[in-house]
NUTINU-379724 format. One record per residue: chain; x, y, z negated of N, C-alpha, C, O, CB in turn. Coordinates in steps of 0.1 Angstrom, whole numbers, plus 5000, padded with zeros to 4 digits. Glycine has a CB too. Layout:
REM NUTINU-379724
A,X,Y,Z,X,Y,Z,X,Y,Z,X,Y,Z,X,Y,Z
...
This chain:
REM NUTINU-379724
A,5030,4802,5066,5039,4812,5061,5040,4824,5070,5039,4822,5083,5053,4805,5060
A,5041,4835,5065,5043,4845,5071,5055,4854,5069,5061,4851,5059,5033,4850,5069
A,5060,4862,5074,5072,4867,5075,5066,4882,5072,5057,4885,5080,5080,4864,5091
A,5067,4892,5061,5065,4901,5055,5075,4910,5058,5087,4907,5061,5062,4898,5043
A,5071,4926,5056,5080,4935,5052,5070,4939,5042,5058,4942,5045,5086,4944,5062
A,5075,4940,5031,5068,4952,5021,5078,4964,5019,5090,4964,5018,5065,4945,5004
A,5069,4974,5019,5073,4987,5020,5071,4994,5006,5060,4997,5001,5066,4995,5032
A,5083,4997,5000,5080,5006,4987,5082,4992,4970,5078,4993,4958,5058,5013,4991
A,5092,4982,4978,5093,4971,4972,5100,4972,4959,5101,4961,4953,5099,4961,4981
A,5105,4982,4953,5116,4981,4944,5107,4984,4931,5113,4979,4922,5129,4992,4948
A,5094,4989,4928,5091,4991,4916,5072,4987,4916,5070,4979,4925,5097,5008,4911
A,5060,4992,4908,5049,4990,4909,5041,4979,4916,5043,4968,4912,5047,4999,4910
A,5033,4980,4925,5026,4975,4934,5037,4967,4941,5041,4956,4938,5019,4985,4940
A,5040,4974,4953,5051,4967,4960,5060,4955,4953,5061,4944,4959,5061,4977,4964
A,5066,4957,4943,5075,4952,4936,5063,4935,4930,5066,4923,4933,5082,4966,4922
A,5050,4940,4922,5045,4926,4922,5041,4918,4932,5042,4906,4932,5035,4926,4917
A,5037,4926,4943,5033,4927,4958,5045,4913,4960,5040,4902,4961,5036,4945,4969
A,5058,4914,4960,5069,4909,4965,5064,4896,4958,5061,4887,4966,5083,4916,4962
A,5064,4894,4944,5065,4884,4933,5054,4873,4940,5054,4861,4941,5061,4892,4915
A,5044,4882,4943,5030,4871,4951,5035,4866,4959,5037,4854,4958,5016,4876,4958
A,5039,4874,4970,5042,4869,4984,5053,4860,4983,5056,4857,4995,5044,4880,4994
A,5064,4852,4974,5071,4845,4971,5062,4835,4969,5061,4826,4978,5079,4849,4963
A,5056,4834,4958,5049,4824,4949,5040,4821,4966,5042,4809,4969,5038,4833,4930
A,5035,4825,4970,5024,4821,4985,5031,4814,4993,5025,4807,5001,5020,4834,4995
A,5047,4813,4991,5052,4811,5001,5057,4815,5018,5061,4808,5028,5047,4806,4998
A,5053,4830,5016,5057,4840,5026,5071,4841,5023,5075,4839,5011,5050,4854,5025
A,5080,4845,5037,5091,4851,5039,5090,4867,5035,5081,4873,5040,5094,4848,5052
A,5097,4872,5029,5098,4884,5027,5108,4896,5028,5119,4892,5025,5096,4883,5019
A,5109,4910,5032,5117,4918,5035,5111,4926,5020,5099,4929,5018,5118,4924,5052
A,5120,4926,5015,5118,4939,5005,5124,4948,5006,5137,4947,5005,5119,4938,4993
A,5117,4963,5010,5121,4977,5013,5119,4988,5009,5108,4993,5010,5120,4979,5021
A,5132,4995,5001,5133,5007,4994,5142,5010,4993,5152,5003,4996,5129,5008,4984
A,5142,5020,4990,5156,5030,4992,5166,5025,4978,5178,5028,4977,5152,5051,4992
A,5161,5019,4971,5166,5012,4957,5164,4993,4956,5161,4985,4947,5156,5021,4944
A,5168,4993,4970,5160,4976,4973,5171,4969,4961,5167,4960,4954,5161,4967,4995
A,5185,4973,4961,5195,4969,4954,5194,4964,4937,5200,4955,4931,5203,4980,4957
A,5185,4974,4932,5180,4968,4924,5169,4963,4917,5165,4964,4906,5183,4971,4921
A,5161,4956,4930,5152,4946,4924,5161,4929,4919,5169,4922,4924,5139,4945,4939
A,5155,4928,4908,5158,4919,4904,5158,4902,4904,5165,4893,4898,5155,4924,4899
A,5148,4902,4912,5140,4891,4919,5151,4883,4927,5158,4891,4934,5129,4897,4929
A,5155,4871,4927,5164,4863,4940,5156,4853,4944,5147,4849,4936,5180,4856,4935
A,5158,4846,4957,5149,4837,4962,5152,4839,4974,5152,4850,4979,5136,4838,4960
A,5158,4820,4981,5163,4822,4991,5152,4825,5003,5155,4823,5015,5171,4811,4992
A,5138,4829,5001,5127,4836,5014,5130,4849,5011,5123,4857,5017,5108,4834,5013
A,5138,4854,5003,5138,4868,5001,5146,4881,5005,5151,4887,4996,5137,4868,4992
A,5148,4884,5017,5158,4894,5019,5155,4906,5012,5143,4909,5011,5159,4897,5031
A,5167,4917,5005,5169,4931,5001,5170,4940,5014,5176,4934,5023,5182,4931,4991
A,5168,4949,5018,5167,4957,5026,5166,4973,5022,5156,4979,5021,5158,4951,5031
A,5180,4979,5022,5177,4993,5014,5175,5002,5024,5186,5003,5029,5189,4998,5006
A,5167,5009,5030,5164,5022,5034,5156,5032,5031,5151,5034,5020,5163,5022,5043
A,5153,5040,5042,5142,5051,5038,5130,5050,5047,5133,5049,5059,5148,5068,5040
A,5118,5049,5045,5107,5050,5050,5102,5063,5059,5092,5062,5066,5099,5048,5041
A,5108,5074,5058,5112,5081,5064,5124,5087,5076,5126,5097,5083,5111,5084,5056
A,5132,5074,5076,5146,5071,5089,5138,5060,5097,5134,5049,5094,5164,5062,5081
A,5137,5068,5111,5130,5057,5124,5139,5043,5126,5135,5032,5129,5131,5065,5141
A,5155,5047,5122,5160,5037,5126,5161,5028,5113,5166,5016,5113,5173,5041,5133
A,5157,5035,5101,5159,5023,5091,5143,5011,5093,5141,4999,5093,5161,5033,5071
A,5134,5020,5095,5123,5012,5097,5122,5002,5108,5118,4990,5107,5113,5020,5098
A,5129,5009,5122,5130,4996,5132,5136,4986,5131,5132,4976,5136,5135,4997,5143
A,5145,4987,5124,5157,4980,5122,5151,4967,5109,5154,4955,5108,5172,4993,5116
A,5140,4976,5100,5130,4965,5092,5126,4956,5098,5129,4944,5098,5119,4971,5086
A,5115,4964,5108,5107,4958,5113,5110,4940,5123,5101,4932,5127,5102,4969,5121
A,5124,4939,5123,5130,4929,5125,5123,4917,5124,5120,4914,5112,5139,4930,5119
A,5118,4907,5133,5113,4895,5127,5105,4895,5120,5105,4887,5110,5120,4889,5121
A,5093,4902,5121,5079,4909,5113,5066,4905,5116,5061,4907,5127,5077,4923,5114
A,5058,4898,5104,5045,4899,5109,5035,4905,5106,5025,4907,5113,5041,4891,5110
A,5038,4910,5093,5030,4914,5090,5040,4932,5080,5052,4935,5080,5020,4901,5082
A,5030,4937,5076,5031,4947,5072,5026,4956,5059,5020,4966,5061,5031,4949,5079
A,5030,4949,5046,5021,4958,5032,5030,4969,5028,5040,4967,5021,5018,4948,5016
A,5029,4980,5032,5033,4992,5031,5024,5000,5012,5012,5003,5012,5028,4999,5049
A,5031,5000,5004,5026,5006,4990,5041,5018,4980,5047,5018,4969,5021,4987,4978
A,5038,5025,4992,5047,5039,4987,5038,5047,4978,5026,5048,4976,5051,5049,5001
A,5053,5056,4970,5043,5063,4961,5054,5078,4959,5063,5082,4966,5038,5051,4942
A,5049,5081,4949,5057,5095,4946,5056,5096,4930,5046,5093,4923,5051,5110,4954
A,5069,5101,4927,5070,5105,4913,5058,5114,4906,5048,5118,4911,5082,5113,4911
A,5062,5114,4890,5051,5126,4887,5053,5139,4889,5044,5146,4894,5047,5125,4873
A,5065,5144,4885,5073,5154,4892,5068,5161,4908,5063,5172,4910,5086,5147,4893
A,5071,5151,4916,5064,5153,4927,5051,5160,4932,5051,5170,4940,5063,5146,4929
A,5038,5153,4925,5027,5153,4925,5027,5168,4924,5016,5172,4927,5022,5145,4916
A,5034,5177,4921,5028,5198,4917,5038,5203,4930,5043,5214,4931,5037,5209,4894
A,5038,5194,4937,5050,5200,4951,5042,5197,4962,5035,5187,4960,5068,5191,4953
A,5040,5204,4974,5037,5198,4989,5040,5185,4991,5052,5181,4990,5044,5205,4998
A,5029,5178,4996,5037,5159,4998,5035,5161,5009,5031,5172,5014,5030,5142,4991
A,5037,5150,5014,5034,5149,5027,5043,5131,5031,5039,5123,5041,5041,5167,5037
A,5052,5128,5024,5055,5116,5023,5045,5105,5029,5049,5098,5039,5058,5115,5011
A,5033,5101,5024,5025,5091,5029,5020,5091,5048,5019,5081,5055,5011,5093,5019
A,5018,5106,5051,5013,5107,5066,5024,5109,5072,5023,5105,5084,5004,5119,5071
A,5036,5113,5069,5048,5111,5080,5052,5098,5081,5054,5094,5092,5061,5120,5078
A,5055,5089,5071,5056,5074,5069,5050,5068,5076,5054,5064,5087,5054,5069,5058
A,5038,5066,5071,5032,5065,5083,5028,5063,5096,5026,5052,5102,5031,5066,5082
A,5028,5074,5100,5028,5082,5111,5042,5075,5121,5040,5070,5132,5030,5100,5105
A,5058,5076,5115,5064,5068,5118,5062,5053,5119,5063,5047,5131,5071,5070,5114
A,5058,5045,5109,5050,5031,5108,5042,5027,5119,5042,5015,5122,5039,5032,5097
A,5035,5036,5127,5026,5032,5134,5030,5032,5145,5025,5022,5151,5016,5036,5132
A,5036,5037,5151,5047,5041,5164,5058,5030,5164,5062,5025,5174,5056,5058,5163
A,5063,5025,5152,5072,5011,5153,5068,4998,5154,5074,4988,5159,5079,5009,5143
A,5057,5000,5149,5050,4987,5148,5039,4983,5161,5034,4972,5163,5041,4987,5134
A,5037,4998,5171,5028,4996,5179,5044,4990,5189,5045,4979,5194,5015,5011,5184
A,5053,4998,5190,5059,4996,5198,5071,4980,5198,5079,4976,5207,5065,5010,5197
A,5067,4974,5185,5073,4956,5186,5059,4948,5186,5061,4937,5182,5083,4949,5170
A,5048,4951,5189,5038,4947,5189,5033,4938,5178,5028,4928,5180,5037,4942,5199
A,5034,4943,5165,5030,4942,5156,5018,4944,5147,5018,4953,5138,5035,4944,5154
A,5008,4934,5149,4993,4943,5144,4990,4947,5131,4985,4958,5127,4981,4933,5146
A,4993,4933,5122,4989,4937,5106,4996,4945,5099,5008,4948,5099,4989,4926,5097
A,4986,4950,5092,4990,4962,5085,4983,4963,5069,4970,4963,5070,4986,4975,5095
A,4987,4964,5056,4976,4969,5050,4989,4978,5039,5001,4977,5036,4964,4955,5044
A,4976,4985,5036,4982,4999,5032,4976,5004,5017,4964,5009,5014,4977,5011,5045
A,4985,5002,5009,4978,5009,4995,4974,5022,4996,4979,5025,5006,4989,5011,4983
A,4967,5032,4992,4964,5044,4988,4961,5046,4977,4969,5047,4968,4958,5049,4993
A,4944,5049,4977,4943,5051,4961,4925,5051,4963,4919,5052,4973,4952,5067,4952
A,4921,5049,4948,4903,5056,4946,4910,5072,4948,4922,5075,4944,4892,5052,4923
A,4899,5081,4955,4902,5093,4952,4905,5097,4974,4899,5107,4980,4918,5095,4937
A,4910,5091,4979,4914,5088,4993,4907,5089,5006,4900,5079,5008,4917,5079,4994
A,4906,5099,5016,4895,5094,5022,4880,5095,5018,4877,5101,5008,4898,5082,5022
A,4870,5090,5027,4861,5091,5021,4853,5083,5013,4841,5080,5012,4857,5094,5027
A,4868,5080,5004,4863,5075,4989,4861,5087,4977,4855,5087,4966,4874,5065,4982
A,4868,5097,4985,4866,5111,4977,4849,5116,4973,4845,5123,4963,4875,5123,4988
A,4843,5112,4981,4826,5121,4977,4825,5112,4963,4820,5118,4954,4808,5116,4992
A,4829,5100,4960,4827,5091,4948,4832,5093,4936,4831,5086,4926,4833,5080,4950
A,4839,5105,4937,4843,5107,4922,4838,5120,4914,4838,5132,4917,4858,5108,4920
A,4836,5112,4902,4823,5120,4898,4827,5138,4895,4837,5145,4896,4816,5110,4882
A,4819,5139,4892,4824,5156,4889,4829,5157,4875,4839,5164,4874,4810,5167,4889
A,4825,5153,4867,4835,5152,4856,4852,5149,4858,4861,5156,4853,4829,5141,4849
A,4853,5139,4867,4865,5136,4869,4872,5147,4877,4883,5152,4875,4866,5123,4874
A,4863,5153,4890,4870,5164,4901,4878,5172,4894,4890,5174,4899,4862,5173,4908
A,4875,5177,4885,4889,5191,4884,4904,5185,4880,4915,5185,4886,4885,5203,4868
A,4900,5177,4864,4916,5173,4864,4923,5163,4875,4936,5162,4877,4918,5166,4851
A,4911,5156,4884,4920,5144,4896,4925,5157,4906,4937,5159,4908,4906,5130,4908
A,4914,5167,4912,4929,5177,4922,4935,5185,4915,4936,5194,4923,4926,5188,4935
A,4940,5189,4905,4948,5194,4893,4960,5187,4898,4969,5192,4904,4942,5190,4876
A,4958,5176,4894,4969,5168,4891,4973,5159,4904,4984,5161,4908,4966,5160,4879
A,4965,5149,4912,4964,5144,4925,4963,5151,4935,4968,5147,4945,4956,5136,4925
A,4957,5162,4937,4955,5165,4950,4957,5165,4958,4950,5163,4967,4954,5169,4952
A,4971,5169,4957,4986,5173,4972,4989,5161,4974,4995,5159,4985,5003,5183,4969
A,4987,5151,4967,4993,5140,4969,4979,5130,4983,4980,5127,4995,4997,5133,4951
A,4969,5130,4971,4957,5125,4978,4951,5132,4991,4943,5126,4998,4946,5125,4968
A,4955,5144,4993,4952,5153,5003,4964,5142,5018,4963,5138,5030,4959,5175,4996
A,4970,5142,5013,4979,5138,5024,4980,5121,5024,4983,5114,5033,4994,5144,5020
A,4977,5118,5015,4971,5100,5019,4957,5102,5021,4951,5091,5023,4972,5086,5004
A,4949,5114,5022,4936,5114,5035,4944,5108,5045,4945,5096,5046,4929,5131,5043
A,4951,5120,5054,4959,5117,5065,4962,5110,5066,4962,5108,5078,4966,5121,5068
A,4970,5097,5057,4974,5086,5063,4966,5077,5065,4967,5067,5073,4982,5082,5057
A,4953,5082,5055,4944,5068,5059,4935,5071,5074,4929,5061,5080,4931,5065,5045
A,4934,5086,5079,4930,5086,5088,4939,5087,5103,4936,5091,5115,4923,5095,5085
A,4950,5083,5100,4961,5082,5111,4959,5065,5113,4956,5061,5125,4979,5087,5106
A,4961,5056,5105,4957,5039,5106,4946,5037,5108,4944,5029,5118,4959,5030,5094
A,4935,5042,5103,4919,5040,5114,4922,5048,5124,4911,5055,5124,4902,5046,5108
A,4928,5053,5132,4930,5061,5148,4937,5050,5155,4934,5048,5167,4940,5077,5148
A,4947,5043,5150,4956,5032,5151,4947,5018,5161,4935,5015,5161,4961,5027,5134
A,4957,5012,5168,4952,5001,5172,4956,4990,5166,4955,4979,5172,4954,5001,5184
A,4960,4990,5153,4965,4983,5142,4954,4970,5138,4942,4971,5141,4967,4993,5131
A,4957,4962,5133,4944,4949,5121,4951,4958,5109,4963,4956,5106,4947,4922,5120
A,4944,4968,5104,4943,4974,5093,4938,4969,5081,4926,4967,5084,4938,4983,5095
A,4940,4964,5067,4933,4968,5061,4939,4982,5050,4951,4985,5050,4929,4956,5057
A,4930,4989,5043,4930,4998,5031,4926,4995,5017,4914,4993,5013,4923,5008,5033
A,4936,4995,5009,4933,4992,4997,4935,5002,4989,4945,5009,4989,4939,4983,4992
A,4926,5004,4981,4923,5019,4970,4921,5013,4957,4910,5008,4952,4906,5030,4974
A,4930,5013,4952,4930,5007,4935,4924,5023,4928,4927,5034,4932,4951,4999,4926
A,4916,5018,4918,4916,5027,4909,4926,5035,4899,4935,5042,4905,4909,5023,4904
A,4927,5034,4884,4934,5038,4876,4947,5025,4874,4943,5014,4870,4924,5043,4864
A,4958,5027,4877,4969,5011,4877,4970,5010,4862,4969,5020,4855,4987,5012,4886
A,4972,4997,4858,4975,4992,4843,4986,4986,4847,4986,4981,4858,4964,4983,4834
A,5000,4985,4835,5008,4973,4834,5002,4958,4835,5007,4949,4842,5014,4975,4820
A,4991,4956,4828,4987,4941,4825,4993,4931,4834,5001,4932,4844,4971,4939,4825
A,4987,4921,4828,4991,4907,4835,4980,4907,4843,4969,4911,4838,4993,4894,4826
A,4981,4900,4856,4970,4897,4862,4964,4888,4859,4967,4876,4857,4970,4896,4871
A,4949,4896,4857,4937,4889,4852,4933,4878,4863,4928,4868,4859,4926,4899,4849
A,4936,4882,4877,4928,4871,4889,4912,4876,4885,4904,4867,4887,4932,4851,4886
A,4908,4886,4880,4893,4888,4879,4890,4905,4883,4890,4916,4876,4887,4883,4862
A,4889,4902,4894,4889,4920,4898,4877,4919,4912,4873,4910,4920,4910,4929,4904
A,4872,4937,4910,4865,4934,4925,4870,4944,4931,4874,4955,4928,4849,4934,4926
A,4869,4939,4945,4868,4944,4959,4857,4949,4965,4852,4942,4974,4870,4936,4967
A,4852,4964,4962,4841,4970,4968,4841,4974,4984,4847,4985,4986,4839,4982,4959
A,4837,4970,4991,4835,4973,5002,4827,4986,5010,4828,4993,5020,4833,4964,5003
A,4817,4982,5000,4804,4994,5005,4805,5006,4997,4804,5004,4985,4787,4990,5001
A,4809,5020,5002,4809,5033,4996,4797,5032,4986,4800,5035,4974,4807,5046,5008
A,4786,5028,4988,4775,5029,4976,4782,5021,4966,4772,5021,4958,4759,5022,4980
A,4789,5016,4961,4790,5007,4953,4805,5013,4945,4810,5010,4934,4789,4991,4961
A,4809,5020,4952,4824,5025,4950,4822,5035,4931,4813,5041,4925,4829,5039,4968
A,4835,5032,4930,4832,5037,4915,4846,5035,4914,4851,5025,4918,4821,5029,4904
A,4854,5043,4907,4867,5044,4897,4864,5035,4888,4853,5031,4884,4871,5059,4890
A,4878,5029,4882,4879,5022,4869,4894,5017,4871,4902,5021,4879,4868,5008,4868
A,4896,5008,4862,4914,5007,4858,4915,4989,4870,4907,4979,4871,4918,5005,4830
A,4926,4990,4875,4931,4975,4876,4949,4977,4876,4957,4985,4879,4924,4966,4894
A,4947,4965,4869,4965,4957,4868,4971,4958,4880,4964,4952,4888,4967,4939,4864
A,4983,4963,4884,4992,4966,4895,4989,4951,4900,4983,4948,4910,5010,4971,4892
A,4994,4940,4890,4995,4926,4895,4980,4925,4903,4982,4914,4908,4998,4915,4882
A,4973,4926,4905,4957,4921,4906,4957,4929,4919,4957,4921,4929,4943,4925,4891
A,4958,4942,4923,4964,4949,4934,4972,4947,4944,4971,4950,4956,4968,4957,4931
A,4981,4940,4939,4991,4928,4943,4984,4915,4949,4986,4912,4961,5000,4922,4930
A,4976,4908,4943,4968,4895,4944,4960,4897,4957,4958,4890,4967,4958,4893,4931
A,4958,4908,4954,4945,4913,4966,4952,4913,4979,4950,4905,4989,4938,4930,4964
A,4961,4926,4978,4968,4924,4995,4972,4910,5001,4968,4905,5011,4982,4933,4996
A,4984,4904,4991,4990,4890,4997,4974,4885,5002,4971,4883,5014,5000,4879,4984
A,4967,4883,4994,4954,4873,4998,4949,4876,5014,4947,4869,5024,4939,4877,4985
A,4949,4891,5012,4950,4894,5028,4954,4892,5043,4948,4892,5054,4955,4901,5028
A,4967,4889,5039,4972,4885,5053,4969,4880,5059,4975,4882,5069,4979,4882,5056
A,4960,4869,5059,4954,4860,5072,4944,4860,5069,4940,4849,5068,4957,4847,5076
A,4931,4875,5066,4922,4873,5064,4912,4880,5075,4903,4887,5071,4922,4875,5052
A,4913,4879,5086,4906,4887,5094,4892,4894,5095,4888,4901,5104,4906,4881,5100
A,4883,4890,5081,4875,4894,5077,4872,4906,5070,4862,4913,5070,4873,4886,5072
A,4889,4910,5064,4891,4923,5058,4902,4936,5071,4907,4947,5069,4900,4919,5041
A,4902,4927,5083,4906,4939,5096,4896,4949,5093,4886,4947,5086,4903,4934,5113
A,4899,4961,5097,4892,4976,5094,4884,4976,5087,4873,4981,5091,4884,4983,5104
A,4884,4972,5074,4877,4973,5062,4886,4984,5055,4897,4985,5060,4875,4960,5054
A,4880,4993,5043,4888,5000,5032,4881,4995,5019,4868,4995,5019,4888,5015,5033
A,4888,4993,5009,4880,4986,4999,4885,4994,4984,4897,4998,4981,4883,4968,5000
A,4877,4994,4977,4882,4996,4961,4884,4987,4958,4880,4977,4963,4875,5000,4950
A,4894,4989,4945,4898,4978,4940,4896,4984,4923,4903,4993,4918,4913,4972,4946
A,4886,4979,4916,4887,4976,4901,4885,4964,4894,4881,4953,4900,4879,4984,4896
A,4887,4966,4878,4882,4955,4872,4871,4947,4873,4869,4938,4865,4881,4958,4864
């Protein structure tokens, strides 16, 4: 058993993220500024409302921690504004967690991230920075602040997210040659990280995640 904080716990990813790491049998902190209304009860399960952006709401998370799945996001709204949300988070994240000596870490972003960006095809480039860009521009930065890190990192880059149910049939691309956009189920994105946590095989790896 492991003692979790998930970051960004109240809706999508995070929120199934939580649902696994119950069913696994992890202890869990679920954290968002709307932790109040996740719906979920379970006596491994603490609510925890703050901001990912307040040092003291995050230290104060980091409480009794072993690990760390951090899967923040931003509205659609957002997305046509300056972000910057993912690298200051971050950025704080990594300074709390270096400083309780806390190693694991894994971190949602996205296909499109990093240098998963040379991978999307030209067809796709205009409307993905149209519409992603400011956002993906600044989860570069975050993904290149956690590889600078002395963290057990891993990175996970889902492609296009679906409602579905998890299929339990998805892959994990590891090798940039192999990398390619496509759709996966939040839940299956979910599946992946919990599976993570004691997997030392996926330390400083970044992986796609599709169907």
């Amino acid at each position: 058993m492991a003692r979790l904080l998930i970051m960004g716990a109240s809706k999508g990813i995070g929120l199934e993220s939580v649902r696994k790491a119950i069913n696994s049998r992890h202890r869990v902190k679920a954290f968002a500024r709307s932790a109040h209304t996740i719906s979920l009860d379970h006596p491994e399960l603490e609510k925890v409302r703050g901001n990912a952006l307040d040092q003291d709401d995050v230290n104060a998370a980091l409480k009794d921690v072993d690990v760390v799945v951090q899967t923040l996001g931003v509205g659609f709204k957002e997305l046509f504004a300056p972000v910057s949300l993912f690298s200051e988070a971050s950025k704080l994240l990594i300074s709390a967690m270096t400083a309780r000596g806390i190693k694991r870490l894994i971190c949602v972003t996205g296909f499109g991230a990093g240098d998963s960006s040379a991978s999307i095809s030209l067809l796709q480039r205009l409307p993905f920075d149209a519409v992603f860009g400011r956002a993906y521009a600044d989860k570069t930065i975050q993904e290149q602040l956690i590889k600078s890190s002395d963290l057990d990192w891993t990175i996970v880059r889902p492609g296009v997210l679906t409602g579905n149910v998890c299929a339990g049939r998805y892959q994990a691309l590891d090798q940039p040659s192999a990398w390619r956009n496509g759709i996966i189920a939040r839940s299956d994105v979910a599946d992946f990280c919990i599976k993570q946590i004691e997997n030392p095989a996926s330390f400083g790896i970044a992986y796609v995640l599709v169907k």
